[in-house]
C-alpha positions, 0 to 999 in steps of 0.5 A, spaced: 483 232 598 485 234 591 492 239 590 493 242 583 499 243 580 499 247 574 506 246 569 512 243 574 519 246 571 523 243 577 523 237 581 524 242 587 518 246 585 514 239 585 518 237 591 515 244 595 508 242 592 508 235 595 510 238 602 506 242 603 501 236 602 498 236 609 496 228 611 488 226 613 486 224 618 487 216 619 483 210 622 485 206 626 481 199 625 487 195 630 482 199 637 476 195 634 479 188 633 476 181 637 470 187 639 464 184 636 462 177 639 459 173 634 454 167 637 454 163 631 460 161 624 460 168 621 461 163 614 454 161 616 452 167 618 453 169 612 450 164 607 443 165 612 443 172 610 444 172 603 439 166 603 433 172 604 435 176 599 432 170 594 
């Protein structure tokens, strides 16, 4: 999101502008943590995969 604001005169005129900033929506990664169940070293897996692109 992108806030314009043209020639601040007063610290209260930015302060109003900056509160008026309204927060986006967040990602929650820590509900996903230890969900994916690896079968072999993710190192190893890792090293194999970038092999085939040679």
């Amino acid at each position: 999101m992108k806030t314009e604001i043209k020639k601040i005169r007063t610290v209260k005129t930015l302060t109003d502008a900056l509160r008026k900033i309204k927060p986006g929506k967040c990602f929650n990664a820590d509900k996903h943590l230890g969900k994916v169940k690896w079968n072999e070293d993710p190192l190893e897996f890792q090293k194999r995969i970038r092999d085939e692109w040679n």
